[in-house]
N, CA, C and O of each residue as an XYZ file, in Angstrom:
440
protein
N      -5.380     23.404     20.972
C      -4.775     24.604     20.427
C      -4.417     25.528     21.596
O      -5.188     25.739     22.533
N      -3.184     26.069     21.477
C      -2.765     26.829     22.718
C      -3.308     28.479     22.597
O      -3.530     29.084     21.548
N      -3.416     28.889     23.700
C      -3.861     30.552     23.633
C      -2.826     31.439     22.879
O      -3.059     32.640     22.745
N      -1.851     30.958     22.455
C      -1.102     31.930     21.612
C      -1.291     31.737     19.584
O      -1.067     32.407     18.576
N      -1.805     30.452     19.937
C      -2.371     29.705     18.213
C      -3.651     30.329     18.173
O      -4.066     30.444     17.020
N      -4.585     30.870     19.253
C      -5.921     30.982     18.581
C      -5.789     32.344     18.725
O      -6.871     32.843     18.413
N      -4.807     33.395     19.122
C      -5.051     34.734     18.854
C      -4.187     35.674     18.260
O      -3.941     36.879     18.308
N      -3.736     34.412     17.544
C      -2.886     34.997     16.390
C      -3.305     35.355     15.173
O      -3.110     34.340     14.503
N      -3.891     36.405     14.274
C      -3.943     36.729     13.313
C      -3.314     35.781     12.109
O      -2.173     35.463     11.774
N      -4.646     35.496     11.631
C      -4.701     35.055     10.447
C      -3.514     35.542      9.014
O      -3.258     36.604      8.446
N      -3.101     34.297      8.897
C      -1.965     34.538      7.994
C      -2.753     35.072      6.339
O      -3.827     34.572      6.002
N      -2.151     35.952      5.592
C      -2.890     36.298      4.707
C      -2.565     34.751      3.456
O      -1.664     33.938      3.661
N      -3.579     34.676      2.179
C      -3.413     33.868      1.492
C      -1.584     34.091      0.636
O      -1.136     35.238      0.669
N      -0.842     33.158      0.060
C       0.119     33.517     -0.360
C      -0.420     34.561     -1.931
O      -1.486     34.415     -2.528
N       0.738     35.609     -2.294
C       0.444     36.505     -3.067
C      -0.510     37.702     -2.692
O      -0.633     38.741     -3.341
N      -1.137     37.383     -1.573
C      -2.315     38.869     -1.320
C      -1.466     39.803     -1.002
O      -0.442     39.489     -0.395
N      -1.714     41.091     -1.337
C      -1.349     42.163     -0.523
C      -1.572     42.377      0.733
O      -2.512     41.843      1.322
N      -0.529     43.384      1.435
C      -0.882     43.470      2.940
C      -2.365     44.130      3.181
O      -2.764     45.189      2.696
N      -2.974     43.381      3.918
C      -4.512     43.532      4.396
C      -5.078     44.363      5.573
O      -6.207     44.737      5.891
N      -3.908     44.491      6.060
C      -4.298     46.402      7.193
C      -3.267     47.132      6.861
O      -2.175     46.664      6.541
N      -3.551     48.339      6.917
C      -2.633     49.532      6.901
C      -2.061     49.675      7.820
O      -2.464     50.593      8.534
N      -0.744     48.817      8.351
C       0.451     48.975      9.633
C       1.502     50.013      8.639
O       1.863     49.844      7.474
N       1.898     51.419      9.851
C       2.498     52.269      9.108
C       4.326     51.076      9.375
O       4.677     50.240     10.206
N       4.906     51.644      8.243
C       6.135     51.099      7.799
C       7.168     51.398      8.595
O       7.763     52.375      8.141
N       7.616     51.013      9.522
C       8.521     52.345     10.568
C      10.259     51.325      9.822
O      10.708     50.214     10.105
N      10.632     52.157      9.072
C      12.544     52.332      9.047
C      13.148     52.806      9.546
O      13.141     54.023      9.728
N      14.427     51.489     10.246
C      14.517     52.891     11.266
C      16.287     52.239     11.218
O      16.505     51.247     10.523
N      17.225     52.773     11.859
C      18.777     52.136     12.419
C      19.156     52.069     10.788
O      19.590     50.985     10.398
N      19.048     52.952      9.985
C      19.592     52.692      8.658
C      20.886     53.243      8.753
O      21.129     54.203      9.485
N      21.990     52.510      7.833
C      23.226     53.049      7.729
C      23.653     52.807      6.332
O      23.570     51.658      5.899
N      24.140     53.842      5.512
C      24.169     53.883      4.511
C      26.110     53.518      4.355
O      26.910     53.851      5.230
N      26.469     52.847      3.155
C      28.049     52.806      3.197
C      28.758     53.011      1.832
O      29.490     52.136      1.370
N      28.509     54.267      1.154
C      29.347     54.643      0.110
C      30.687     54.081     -0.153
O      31.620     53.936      0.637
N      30.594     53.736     -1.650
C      32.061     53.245     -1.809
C      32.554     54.750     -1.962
O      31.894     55.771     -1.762
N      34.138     54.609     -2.446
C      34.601     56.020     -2.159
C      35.278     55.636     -3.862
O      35.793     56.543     -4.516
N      35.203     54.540     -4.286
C      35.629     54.869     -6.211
C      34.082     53.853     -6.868
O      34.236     52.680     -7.205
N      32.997     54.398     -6.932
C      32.132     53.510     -7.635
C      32.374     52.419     -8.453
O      33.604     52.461     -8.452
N      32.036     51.308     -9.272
C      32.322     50.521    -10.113
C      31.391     51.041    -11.075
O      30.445     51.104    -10.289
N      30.782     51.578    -12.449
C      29.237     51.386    -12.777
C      28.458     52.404    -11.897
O      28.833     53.363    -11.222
N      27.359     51.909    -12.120
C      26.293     52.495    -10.998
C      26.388     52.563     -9.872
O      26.099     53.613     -9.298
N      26.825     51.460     -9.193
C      26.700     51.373     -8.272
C      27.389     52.138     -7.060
O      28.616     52.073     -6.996
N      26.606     52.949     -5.969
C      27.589     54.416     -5.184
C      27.461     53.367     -3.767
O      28.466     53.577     -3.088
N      26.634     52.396     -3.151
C      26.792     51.675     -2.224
C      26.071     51.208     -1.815
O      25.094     51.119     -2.559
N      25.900     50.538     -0.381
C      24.820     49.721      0.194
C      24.455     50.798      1.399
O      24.971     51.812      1.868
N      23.008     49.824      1.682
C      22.530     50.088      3.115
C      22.134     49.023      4.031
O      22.474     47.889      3.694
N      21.458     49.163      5.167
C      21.324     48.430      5.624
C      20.046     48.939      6.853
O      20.120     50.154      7.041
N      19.123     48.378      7.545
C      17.987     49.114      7.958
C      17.111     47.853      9.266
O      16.974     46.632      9.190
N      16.767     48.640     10.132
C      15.698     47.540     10.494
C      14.173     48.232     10.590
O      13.636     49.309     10.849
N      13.915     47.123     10.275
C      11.723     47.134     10.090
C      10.940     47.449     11.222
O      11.557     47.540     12.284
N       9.824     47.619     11.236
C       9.368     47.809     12.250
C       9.755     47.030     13.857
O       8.949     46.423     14.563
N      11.090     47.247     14.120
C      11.562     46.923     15.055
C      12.151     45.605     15.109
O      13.228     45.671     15.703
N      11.833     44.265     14.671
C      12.152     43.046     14.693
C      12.700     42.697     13.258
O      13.242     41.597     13.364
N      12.780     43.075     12.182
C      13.763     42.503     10.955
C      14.534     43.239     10.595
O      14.221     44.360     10.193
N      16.221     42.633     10.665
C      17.270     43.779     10.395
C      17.250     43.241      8.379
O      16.464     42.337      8.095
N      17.909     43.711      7.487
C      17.601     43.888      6.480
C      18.843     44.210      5.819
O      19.320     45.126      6.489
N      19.748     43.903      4.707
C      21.121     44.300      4.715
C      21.360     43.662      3.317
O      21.139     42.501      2.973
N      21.834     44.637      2.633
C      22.658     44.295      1.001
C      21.751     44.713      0.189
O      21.341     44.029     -0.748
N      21.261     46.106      0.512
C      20.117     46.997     -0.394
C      21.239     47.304     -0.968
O      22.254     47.532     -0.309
N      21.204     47.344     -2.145
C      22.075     48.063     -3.221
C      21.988     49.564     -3.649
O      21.134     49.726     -4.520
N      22.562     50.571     -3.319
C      22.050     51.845     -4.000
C      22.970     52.230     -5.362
O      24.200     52.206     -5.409
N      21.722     52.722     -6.849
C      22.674     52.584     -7.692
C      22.509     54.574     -8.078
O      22.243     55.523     -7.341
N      22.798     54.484     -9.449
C      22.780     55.726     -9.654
C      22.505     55.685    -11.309
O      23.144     54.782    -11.850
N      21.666     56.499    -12.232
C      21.288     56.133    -13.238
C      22.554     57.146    -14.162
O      23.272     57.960    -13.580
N      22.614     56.903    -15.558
C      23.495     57.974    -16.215
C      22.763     59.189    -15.897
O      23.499     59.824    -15.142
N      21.568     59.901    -16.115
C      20.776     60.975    -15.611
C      21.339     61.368    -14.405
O      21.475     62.586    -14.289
N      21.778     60.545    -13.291
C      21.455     61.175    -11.852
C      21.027     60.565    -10.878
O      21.762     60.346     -9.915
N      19.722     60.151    -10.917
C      18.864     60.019    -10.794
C      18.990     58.161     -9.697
O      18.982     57.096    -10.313
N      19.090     58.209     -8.109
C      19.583     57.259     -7.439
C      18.417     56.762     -7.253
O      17.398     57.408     -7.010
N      18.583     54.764     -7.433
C      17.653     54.095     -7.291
C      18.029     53.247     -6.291
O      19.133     53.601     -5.876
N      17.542     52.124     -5.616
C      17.757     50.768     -4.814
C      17.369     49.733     -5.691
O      16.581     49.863     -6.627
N      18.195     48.272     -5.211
C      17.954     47.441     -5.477
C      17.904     46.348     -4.535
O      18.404     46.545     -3.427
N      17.337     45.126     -4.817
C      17.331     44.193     -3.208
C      17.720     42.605     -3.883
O      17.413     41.904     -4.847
N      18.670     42.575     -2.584
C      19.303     41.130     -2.966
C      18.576     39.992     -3.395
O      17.597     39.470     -2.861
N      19.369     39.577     -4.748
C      18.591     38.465     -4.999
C      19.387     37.524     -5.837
O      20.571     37.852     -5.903
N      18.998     36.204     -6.645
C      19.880     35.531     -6.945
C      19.283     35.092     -8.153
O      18.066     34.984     -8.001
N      19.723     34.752     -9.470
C      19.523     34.088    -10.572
C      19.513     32.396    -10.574
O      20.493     31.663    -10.443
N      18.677     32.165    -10.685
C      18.541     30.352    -10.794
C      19.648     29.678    -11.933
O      20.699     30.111    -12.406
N      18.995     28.592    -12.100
C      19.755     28.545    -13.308
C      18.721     28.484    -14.715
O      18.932     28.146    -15.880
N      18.032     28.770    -14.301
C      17.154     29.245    -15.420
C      16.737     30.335    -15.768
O      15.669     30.484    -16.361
N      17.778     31.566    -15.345
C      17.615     32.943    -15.458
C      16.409     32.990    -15.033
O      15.681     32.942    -16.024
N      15.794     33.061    -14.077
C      14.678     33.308    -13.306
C      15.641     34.098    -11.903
O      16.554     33.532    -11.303
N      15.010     35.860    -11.555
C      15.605     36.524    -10.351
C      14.715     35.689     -9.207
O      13.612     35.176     -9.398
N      15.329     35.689     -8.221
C      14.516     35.101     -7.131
C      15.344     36.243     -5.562
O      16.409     36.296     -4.948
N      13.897     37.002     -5.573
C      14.576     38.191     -4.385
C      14.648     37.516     -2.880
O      13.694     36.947     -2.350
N      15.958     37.684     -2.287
C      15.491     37.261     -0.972
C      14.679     37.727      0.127
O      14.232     37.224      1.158
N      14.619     39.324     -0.672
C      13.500     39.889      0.317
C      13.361     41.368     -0.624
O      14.311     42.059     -0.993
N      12.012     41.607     -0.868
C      11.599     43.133     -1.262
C      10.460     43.728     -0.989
O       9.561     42.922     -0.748
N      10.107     45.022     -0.926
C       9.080     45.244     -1.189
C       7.983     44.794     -1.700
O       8.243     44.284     -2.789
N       6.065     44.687     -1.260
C       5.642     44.384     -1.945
C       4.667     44.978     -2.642
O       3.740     44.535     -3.320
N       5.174     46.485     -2.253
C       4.595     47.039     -3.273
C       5.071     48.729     -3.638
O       6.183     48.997     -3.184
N       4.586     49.539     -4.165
C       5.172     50.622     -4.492
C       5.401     51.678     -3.265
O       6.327     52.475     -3.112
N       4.015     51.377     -2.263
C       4.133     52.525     -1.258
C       5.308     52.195     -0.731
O       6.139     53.003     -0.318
N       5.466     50.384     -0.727
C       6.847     50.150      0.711
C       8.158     50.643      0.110
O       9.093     51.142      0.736
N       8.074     50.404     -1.329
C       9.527     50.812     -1.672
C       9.811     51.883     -1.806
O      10.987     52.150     -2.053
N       8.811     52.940     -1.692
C       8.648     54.812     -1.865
C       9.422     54.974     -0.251
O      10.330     55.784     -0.066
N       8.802     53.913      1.017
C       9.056     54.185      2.468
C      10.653     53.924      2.420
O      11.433     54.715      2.952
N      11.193     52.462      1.572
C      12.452     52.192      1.984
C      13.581     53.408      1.320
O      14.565     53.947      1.824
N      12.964     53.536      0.036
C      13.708     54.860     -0.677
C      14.066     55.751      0.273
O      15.174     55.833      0.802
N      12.524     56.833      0.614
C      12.569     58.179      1.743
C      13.821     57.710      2.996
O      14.729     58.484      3.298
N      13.676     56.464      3.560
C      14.449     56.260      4.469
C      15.890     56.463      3.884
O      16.540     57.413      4.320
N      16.316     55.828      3.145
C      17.745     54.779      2.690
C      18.410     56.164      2.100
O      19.500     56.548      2.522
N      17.641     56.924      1.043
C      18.278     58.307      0.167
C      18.213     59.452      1.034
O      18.966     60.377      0.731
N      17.193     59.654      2.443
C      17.481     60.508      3.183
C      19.156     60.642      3.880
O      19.987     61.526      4.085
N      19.053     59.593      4.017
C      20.615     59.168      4.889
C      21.795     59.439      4.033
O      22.913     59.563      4.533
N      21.597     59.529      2.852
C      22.903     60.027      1.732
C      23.255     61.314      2.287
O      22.465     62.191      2.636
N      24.896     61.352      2.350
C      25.316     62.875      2.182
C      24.255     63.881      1.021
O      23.919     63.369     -0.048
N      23.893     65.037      1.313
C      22.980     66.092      0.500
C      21.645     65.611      0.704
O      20.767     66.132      0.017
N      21.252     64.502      1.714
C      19.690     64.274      1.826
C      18.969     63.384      0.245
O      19.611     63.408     -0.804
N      18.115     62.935      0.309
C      17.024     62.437     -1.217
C      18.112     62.049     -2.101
O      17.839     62.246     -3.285
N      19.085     61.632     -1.917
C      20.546     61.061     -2.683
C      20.728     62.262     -3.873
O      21.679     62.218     -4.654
């Protein structure tokens, strides 16, 4: 086993939650408003993670209320089953990607 295999941190079991508290850093976000909406939808973003994963085709929508949400790319099987290619895994991260992604809207918090 090489010195980079034995001091590597233990991979968590599949499904666990993240197991230390590493703060979430978002950062290089660029937000890209359409300029005639379709629906909900007002545009995308795009962001990188704590430095090493860029991240791209966040959906930002907008509810009849107001009220702007995200969504994250994903694809329908053929068994109507969503299968995300990448999201949050849990409420704090998607509260972090929100603060980031809706700060960056023209008027701030979308």
């Amino acid at each position: 086993m090489d010195v980079e295999t034995r001091n590597r941190a233990p991979r968590p079991r599949r499904g666990s939650r993240r197991q230390e508290t590493r703060p979430l850093e978002i950062t290089e976000v660029k937000v890209q408003l359409l300029d005639d909406p379709p629906g909900s939808l007002l545009g995308w973003a795009s962001c990188l993670v704590n430095g090493c994963l860029f991240l791209n085709g966040i959906q930002i929508h907008e509810t009849a209320e107001g009220k702007v949400f995200l969504t994250f790319p994903s694809q329908m099987s053929a068994r109507d089953r969503r299968h995300f290619f990448f999201n949050p895994i849990d409420r704090e991260a998607h509260a972090a990607f929100e603060r980031a992604i809706l700060d960056r809207m023209p008027g701030g918090n979308g």
